[in-house]
GUGUDREN-482956 format. One record per residue: residue number from 1; x, y, z of N, C-alpha, C in turn; residue in one letter. Coordinates in steps of 0.001 Angstrom, whole numbers. Layout:
k,n.X,n.Y,n.Z,ca.X,ca.Y,ca.Z,c.X,c.Y,c.Z,r
NUM,X,Y,Z,X,Y,Z,X,Y,Z,A
...
***
This chain:
k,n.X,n.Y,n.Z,ca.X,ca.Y,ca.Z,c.X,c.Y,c.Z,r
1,2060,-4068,28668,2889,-4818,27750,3275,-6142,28405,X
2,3490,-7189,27922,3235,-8354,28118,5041,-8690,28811,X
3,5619,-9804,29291,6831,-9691,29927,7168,-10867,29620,X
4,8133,-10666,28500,8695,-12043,28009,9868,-12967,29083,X
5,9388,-14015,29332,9901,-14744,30463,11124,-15572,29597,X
6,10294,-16278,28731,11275,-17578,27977,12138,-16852,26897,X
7,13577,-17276,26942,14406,-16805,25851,13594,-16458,24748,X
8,12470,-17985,24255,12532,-17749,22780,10824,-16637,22726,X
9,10840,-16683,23666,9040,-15528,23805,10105,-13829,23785,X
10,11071,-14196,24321,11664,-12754,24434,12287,-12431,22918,X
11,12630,-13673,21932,12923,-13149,20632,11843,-13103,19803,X
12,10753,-13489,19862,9230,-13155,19293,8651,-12201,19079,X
13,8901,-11571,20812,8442,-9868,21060,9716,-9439,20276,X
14,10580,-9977,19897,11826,-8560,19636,11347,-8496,17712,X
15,10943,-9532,17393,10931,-10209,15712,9327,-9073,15940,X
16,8132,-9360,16550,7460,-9008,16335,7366,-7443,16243,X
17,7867,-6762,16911,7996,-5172,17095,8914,-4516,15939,X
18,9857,-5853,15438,10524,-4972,14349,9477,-5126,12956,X
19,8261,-6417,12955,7343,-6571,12081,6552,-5398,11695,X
20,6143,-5289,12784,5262,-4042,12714,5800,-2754,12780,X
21,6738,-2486,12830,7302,-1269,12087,7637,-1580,10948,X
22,8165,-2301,10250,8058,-2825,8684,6574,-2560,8391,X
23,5691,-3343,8730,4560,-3410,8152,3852,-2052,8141,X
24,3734,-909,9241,3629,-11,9074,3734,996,7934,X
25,5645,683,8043,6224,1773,6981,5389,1615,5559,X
26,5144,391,5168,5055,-315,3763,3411,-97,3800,X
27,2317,275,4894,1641,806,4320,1314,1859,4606,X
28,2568,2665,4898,2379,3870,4818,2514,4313,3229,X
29,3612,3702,2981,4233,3744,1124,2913,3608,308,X
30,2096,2603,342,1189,2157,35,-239,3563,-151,X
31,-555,3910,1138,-1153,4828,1032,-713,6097,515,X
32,486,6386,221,1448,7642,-75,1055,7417,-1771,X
33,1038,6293,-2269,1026,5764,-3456,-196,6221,-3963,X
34,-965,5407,-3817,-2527,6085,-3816,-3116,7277,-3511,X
35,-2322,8047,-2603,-3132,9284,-2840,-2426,10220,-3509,X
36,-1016,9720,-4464,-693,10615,-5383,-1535,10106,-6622,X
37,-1810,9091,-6994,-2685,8740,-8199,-4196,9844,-7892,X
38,-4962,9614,-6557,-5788,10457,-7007,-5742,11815,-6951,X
39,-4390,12441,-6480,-4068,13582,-6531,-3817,14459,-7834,X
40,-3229,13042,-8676,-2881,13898,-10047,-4068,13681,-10892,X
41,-4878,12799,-10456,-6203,13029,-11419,-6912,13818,-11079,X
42,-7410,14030,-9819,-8163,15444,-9645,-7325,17176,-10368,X
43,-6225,16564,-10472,-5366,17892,-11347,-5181,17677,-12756,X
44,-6148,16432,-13238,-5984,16368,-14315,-4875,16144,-15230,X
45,-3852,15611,-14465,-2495,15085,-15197,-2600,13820,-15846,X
46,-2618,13645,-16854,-2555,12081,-16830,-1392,11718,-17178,X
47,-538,12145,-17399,786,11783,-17818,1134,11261,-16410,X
48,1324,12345,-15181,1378,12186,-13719,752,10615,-13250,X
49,-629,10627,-13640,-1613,9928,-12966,-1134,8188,-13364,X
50,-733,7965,-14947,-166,7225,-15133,839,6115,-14716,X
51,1894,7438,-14127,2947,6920,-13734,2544,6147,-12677,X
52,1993,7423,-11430,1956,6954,-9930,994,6043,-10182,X
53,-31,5295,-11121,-1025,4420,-11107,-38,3173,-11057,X
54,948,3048,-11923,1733,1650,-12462,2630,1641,-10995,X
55,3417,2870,-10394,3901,2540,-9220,2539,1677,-7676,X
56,1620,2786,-8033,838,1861,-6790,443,726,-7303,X
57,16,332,-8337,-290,-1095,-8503,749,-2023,-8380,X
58,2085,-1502,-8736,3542,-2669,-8485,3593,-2391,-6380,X
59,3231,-1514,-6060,3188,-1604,-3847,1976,-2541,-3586,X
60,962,-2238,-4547,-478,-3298,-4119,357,-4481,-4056,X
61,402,-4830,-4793,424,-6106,-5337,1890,-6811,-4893,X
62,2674,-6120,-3728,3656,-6663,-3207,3299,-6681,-1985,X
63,2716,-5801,-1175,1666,-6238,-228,222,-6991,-205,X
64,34,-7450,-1429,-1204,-8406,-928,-1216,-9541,-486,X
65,-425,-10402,-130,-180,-11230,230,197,-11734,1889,X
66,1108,-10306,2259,1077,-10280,3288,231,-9129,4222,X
67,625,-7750,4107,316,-6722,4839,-1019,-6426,4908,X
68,-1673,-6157,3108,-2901,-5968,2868,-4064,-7087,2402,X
69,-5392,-7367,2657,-5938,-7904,2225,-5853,-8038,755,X
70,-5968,-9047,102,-5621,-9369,-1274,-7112,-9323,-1873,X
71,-8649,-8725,-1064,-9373,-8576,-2134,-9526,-6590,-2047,X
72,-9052,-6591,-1092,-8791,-5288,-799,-7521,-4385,-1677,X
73,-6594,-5124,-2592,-5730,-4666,-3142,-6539,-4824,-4586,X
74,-7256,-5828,-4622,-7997,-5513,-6066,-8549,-4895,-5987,X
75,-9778,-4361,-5071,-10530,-2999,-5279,-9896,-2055,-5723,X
76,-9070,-1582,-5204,-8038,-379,-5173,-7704,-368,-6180,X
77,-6984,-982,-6459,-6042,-1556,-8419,-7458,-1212,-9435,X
78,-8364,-1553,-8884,-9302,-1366,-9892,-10131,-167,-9861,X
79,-10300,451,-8604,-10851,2000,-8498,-10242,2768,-9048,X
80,-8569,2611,-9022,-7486,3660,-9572,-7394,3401,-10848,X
81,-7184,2468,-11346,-7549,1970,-12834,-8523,2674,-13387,X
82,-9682,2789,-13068,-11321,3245,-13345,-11045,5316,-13136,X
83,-10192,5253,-12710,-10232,6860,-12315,-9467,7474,-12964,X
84,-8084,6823,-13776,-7124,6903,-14567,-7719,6745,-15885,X
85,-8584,5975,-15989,-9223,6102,-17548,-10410,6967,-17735,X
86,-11096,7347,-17100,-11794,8305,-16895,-11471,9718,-17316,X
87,-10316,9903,-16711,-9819,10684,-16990,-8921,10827,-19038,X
88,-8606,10062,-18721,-8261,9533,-20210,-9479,9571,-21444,X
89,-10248,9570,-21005,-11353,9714,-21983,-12202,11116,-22096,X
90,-11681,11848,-20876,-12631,12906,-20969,-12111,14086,-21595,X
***
């Protein structure tokens, strides 16, 4: 681990370590999100699948900008989308 000498290098490491536990948590949420969408579609809920679809797309899309890649949050938005109607039709 690196040894912050200068005041303001020593508040960098302190800003940075609390970043990345933020950033962590939020995609942990993120992934928690998504694998209840495909959880309730493989169970065939769509009422379920619905919900948690509109919640992970409102976590995508507050992390794309920063945490997650922003073409990487459209895939997703759009795989879960595609798996939610699928289901809806069958």
């Amino acid at each position: 681990m690196p040894v912050a000498r200068s005041l303001s290098s020593q508040k960098r490491l302190r800003q940075s370590k609390v970043r990345e536990i933020r950033n962590r948590m939020k995609k942990s949420q993120v992934k928690t999100a998504i694998r209840r969408v495909t959880d309730a579609v493989h169970d065939k809920k769509v009422e379920n699948a619905e919900q948690a679809l509109r919640f992970a797309c409102k976590l995508l899309d507050r992390s794309g900008h920063s945490i997650l890649h922003p073409n990487m949050v459209a895939r997703k938005k759009s795989q879960l989308t595609r798996m939610v109607a699928g289901l809806k039709s069958a």
